[in-house]
C-alpha positions in Angstrom: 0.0 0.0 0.0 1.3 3.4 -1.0 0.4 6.6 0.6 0.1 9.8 -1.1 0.2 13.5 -0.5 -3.0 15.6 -1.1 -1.1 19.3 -0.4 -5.3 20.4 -1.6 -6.5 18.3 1.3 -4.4 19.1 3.9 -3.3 15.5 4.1 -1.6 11.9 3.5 -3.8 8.9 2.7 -3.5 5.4 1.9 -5.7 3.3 0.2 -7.2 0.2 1.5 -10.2 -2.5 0.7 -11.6 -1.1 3.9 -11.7 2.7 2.6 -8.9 5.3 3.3 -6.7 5.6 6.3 -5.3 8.9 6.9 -2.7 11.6 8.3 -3.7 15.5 8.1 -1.7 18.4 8.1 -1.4 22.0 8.6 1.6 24.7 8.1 2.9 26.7 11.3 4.9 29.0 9.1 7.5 26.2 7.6 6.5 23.2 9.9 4.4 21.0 8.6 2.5 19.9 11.9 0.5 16.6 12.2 -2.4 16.4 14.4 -4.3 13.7 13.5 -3.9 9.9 12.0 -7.2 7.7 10.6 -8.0 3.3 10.0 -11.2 2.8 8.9 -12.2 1.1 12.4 -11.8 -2.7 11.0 -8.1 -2.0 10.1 -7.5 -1.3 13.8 -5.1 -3.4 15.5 -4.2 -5.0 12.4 -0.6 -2.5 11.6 -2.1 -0.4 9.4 -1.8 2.5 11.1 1.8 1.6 11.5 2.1 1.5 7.9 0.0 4.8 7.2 2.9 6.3 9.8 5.7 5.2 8.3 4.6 5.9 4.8 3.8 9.3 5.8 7.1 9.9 7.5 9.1 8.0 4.6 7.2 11.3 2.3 7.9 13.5 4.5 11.6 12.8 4.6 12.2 12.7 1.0 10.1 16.5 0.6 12.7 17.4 3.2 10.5 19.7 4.9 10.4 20.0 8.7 7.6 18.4 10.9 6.5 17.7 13.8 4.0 14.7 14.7 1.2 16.2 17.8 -0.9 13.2 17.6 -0.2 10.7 20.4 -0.5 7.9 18.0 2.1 9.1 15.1 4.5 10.4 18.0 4.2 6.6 19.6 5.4 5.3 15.9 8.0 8.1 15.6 9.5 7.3 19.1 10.3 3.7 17.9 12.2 4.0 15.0 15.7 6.1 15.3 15.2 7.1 11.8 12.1 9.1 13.0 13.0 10.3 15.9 16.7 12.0 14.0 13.8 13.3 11.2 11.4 15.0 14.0 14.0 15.9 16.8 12.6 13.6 19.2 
């Protein structure tokens, strides 16, 4: 599953047979700040959200803007990776 940026939605989403998980956004001047993350609720438990996360970091990374994940969720996923927590500072 691939996830993809939708700059006109104000978020990341990644397809699934269950509908559309997702990851919004917003600016703070140049941070791009993420304060919420999305399964469709019979994807939960099952990694997807896991994969939604690092999909959305992996994009984040190679736009090489700056970020920072608010959502308890994505910061949980971000905190267990090192290659996260060099991208956000954590």
């Amino acid at each position: 599953m691939s996830t993809n940026y939708e700059p006109d939605r104000n978020r990341f989403t990644m397809s699934t047979n269950a509908g559309d998980a997702y990851v919004t956004f917003r600016w703070d001047g140049d941070i791009m700040v993420l304060p919420h993350a999305e399964v469709p609720p019979s994807l939960r438990g099952t990694g997807a959200g896991g994969r939604l996360a690092n999909g959305v970091f992996a994009k984040i990374e190679a736009m090489g803007v700056k970020a920072r994940p608010t959502c308890p969720f994505l910061i949980r996923v971000a905190q267990s990776n090192s290659r996260w927590q060099r991208l956000f500072g954590l």
